[in-house]
C-alpha positions as CSV (number, residue, x, y, z in Angstrom):
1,X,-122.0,157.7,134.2
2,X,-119.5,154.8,134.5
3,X,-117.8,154.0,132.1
4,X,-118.7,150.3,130.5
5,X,-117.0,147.4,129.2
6,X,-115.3,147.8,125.4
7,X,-116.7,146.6,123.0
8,X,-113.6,146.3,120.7
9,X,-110.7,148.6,119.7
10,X,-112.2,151.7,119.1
11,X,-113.8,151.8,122.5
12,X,-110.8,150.3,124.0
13,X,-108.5,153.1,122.6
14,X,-111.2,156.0,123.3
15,X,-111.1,155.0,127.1
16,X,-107.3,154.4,127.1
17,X,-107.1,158.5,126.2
18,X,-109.9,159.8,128.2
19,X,-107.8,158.0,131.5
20,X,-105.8,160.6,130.6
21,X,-105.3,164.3,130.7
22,X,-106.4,166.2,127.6
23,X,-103.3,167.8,127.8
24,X,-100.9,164.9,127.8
25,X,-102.9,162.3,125.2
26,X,-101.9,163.7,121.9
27,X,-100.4,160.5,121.0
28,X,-102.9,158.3,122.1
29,X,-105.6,160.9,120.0
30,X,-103.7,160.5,116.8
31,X,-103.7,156.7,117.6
32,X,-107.5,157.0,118.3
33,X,-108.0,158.5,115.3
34,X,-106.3,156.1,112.8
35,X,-108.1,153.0,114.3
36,X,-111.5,154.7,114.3
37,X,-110.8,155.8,110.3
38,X,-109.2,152.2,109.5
39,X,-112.4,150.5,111.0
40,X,-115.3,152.4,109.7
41,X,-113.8,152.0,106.2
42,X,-114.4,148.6,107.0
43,X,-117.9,148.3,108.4
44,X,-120.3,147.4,106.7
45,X,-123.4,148.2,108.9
46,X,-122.2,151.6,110.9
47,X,-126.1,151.5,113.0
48,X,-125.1,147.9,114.1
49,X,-121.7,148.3,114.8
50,X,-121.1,147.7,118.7
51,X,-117.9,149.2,119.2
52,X,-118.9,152.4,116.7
53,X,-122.3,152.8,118.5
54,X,-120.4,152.6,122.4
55,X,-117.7,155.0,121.3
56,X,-120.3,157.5,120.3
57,X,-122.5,157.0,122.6
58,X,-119.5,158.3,125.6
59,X,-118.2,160.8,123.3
60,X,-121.7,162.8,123.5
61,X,-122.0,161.5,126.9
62,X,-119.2,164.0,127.8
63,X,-121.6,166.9,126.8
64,X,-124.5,165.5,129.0
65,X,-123.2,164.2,132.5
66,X,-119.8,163.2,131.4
67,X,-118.2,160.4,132.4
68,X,-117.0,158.3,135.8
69,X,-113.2,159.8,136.9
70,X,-113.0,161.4,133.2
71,X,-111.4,164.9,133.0
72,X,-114.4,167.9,132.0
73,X,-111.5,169.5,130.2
74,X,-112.2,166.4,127.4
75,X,-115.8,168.0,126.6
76,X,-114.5,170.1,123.8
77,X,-110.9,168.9,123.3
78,X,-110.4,169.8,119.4
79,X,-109.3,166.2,118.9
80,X,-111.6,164.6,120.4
81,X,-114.1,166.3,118.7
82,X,-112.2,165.3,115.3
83,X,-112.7,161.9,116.3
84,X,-116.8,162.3,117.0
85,X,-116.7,163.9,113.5
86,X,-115.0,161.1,111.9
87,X,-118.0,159.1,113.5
88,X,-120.6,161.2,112.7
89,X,-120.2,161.5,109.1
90,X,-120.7,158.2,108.0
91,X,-122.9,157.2,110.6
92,X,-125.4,160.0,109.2
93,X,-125.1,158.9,105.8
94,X,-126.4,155.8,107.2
95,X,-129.4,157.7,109.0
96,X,-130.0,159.2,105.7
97,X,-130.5,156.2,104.0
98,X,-132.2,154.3,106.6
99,X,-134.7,157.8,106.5
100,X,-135.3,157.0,102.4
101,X,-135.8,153.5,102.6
102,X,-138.6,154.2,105.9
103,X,-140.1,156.8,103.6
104,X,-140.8,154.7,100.8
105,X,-143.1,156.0,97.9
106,X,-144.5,158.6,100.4
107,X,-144.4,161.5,98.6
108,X,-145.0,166.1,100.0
109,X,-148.4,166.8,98.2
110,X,-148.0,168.8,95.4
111,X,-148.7,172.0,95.1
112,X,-149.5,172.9,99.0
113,X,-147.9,175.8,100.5
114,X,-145.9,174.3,103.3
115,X,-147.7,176.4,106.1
116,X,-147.1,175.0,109.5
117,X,-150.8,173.4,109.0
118,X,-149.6,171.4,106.1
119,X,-146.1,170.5,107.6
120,X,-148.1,168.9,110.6
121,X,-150.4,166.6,107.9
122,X,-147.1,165.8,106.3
123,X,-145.9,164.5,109.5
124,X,-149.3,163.0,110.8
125,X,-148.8,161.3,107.4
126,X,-145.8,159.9,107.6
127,X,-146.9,158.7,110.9
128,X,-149.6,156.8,109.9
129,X,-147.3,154.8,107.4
130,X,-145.6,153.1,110.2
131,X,-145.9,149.1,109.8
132,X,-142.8,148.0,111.7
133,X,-143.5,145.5,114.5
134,X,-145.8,146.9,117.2
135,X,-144.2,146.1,120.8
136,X,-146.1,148.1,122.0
137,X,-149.1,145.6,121.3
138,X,-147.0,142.5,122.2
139,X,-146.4,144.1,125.6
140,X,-150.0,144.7,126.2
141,X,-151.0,141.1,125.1
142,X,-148.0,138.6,125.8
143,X,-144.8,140.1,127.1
144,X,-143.5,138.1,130.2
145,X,-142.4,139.8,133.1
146,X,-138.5,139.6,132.3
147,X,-139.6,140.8,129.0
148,X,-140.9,143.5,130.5
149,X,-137.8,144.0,132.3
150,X,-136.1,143.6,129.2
151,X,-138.2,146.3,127.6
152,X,-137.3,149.0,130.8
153,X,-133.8,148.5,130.3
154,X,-133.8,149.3,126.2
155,X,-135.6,152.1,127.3
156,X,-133.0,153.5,130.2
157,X,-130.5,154.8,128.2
158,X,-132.8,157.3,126.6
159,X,-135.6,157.7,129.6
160,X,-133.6,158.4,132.3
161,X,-131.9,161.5,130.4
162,X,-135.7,162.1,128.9
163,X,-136.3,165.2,126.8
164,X,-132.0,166.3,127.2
165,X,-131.0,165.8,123.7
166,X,-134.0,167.7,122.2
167,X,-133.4,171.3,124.9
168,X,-130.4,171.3,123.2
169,X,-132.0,172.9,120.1
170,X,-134.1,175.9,122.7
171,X,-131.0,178.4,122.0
172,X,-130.9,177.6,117.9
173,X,-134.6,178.4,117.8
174,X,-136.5,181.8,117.8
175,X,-140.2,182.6,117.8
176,X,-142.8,180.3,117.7
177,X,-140.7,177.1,117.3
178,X,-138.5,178.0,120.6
179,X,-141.8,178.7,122.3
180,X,-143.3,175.9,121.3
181,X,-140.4,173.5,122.1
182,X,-140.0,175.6,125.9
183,X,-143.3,174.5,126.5
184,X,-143.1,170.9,125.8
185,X,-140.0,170.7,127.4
186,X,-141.3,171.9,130.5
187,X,-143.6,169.3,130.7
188,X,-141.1,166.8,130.1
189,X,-138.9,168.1,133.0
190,X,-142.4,168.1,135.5
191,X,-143.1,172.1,135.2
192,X,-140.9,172.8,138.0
193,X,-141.3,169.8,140.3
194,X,-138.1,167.0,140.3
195,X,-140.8,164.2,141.1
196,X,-143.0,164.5,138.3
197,X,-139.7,165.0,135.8
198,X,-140.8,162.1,133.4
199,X,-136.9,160.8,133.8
200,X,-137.9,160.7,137.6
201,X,-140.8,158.4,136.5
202,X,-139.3,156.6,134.7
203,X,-137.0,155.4,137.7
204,X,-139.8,154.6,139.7
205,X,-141.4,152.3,137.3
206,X,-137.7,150.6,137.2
207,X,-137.2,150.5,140.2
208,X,-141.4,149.2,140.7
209,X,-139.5,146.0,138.8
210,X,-136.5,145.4,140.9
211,X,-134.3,147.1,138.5
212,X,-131.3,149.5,138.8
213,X,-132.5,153.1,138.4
214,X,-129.2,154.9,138.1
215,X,-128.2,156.4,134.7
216,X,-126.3,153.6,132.3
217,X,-126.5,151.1,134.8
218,X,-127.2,148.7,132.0
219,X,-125.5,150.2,129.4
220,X,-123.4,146.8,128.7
221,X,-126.3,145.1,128.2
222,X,-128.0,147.0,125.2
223,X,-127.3,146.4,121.5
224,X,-125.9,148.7,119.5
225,X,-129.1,149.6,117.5
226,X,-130.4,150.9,121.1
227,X,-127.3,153.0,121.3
228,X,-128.4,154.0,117.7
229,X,-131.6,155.4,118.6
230,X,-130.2,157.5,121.4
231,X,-127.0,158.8,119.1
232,X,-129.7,159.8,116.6
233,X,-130.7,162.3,118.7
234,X,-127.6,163.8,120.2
235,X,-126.5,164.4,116.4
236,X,-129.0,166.6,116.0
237,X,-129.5,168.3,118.8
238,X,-125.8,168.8,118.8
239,X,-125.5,169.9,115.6
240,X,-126.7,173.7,114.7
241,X,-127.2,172.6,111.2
242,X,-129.5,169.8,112.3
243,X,-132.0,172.0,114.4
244,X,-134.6,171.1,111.4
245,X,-134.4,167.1,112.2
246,X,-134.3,167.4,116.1
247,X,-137.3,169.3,115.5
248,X,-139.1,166.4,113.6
249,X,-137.7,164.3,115.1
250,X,-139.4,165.0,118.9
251,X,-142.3,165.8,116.2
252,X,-142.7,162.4,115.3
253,X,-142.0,160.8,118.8
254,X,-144.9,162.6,120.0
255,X,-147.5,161.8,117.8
256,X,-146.9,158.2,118.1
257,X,-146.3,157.9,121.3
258,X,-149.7,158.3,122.8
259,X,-151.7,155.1,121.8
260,X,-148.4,153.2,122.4
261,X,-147.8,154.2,125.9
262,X,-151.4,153.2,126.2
263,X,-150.7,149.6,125.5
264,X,-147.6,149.6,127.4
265,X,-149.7,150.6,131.1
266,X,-151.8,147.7,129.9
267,X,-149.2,145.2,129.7
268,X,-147.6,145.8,133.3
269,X,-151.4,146.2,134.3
270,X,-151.9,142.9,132.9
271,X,-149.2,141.4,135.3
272,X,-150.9,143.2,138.7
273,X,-148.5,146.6,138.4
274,X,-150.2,149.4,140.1
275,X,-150.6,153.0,139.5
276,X,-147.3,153.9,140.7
277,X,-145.3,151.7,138.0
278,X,-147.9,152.6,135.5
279,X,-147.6,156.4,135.9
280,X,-145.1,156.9,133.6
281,X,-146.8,155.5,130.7
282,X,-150.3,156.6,132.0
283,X,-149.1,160.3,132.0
284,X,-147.4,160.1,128.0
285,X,-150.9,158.5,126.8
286,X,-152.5,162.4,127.8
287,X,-149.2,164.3,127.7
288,X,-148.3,162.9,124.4
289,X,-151.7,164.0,122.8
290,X,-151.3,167.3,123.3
291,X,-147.8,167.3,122.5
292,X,-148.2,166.0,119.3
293,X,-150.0,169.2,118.3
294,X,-147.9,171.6,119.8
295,X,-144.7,169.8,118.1
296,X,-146.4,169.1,114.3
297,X,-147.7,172.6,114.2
298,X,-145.9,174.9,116.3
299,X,-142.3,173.5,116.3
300,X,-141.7,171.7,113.1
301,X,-144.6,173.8,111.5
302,X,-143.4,176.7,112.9
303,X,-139.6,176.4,112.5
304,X,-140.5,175.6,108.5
305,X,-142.6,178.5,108.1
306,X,-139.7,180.7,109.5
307,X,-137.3,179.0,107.4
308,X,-138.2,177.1,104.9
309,X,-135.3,175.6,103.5
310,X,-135.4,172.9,107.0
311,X,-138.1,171.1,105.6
312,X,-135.7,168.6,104.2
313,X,-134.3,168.3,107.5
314,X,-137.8,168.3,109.5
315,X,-138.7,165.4,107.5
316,X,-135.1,163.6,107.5
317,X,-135.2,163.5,111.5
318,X,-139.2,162.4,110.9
319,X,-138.5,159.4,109.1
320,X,-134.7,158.7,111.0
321,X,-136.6,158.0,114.0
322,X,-139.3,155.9,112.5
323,X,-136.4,153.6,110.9
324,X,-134.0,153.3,114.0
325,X,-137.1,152.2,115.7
326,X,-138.3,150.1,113.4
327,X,-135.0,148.1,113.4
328,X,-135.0,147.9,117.2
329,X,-138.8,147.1,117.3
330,X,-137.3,144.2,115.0
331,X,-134.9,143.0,116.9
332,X,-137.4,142.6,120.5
333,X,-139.9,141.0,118.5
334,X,-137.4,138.1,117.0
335,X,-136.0,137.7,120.4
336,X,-138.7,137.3,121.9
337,X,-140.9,135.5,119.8
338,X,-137.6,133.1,119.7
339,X,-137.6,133.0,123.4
340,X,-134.3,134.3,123.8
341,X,-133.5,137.5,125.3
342,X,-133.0,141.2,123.2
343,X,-130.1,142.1,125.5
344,X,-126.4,141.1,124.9
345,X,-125.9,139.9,128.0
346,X,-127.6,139.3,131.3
347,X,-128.8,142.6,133.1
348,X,-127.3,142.9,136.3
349,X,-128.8,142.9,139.6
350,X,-130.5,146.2,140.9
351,X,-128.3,148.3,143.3
């Protein structure tokens, strides 16, 4: 991936160092390392923060496809990695209270063994409380054609590395969880065949809109709370400790992504799309509803039932997700419904 614009001093500083051998930028780390501590003792909004979100965002980035003319040797460069951690901690405090507030009064039934049976209703449960604003709906109904666009290019920095962050968890599973998450992921990556990858189809339907298909290409142009989403999940698929959120959290991305995805076919449908830029979403709305069993019961259901003590976590990720994408699901509808545009700046033009 290229690397973007800055987005203020911390990002400015991070790609400063990375210009540079691992070997050679001790000075510029410790410098790194002072700004980043000085300026998240001063935000007051860590999932907002632009420069916080970017800096994250291309420090995971070098454990995925790293970064344009950036040296591999950074991927695990002990101070580096002191500097994600400095990020991370605070910015999962924030997850953890976003997770709360999204819960509200729901409350684990009392009294019910938490078989994986009764960890998928708890998640089917918490589902079902969602009340954010739908995009999906407005998409189907009234989104423009540039909002469309608009809504693509939100989606790209996650889609076009879809399913990545959540293999990262295969290895730190055993039994019926790993087997359960092997299976959905090989669906995700098109059981074998490049073209039907759900990343590849993704590109198609961007490209199907005149847009740039090629990974971060409009990566300046997102907010930080779309940044947010994606960090979400390389925390905890990064993160051993965090297999238990990872796992709810691809838990509840699947079981509401089918009637979603539904809507979303309808609205490019709705401006004379065909089936080859409606493929993507067409294949999630039947995809999706199996998935959602396999990953309540199996994965999450399963992974609790072998250790218990996740739960927490299963339901942490659960609830993460559902208020990240409640704020961004925010943040499309006022734009939109204001007439202005959800992006920070204008998208470029396709390559």
């Amino acid at each position: 991936m290229k690397i973007p614009e800055t987005r203020g001093s911390i990002s400015s500083a991070l790609f400063a160092a990375l210009a540079k051998d691992p070997e050679t930028a001790g000075a510029e780390l410790d410098g790194l390392y002072q700004l980043a501590a000085g300026h998240l003792a001063g935000t007051g909004d860590i999932i907002g923060d632009e420069d916080i979100q970017l800096s994250l965002f291309c420090l995971y980035e070098l454990h995925y496809s790293g970064l344009d003319g950036v040296s591999d040797g950074w991927e695990w460069e002990p101070d580096l990695i002191r500097v994600r951690r400095l990020i991370e901690e605070p910015f999962e405090a924030a997850l953890r209270a976003a997770a709360r507030q999204a819960a509200g009064n729901f409350e684990l039934p009392a009294g019910v063994a938490m078989t994986s049976d009764a960890v998928a209703d708890v998640l089917f449960g918490l589902a079902a409380t969602e009340t954010g604003p739908s995009v999906s709906r407005y998409v189907a109904k009234k989104a423009s054609v540039d909002q469309l666009k608009e809504f693509l290019i939100h989606k790209s920095v996650y889609q076009l590395k879809e399913a990545d962050p959540h293999t990262w968890a295969i290895p730190r599973l055993t039994g019926r969880a790993k087997a359960a998450l092997v299976e959905i992921q090989a669906d995700e990556y098109g059981g074998g065949r490049p073209e039907r990858m759900h990343s590849a189809l993704f590109a198609r339907t961007m490209r199907g809109l005149g847009l740039d298909d090629s990974y971060g290409a409009y990566l300046d142009a997102v907010p930080a709370v779309s940044l947010a989403s994606v960090n979400l999940m390389s925390l905890c698929g990064l993160n051993r400790r965090l297999r238990g959120a990872i796992a709810g959290h691809l838990a509840i991305y699947e079981m509401t992504s089918s009637q979603p995805n539904r809507f979303y076919g309808n609205g490019f449908r709705r401006h004379g799309f065909a089936a080859d830029i409606t493929h993507y979403f067409d294949e999630h709305v039947e995809a999706d509803a199996v998935h959602e069993q396999i990953a309540g019961r199996d994965l999450a259901g399963g992974l609790v039932e072998a250790e218990p003590s996740l739960l927490a976590d299963v339901l942490f990720g659960a609830t993460a997700v559902m208020a990240i994408d409640s704020r961004l699901s925010a943040h499309l509808m006022s734009s939109w419904e204001a007439g202005e545009t959800s992006l920070r700046a204008a998208a470029p033009a396709a390559a």
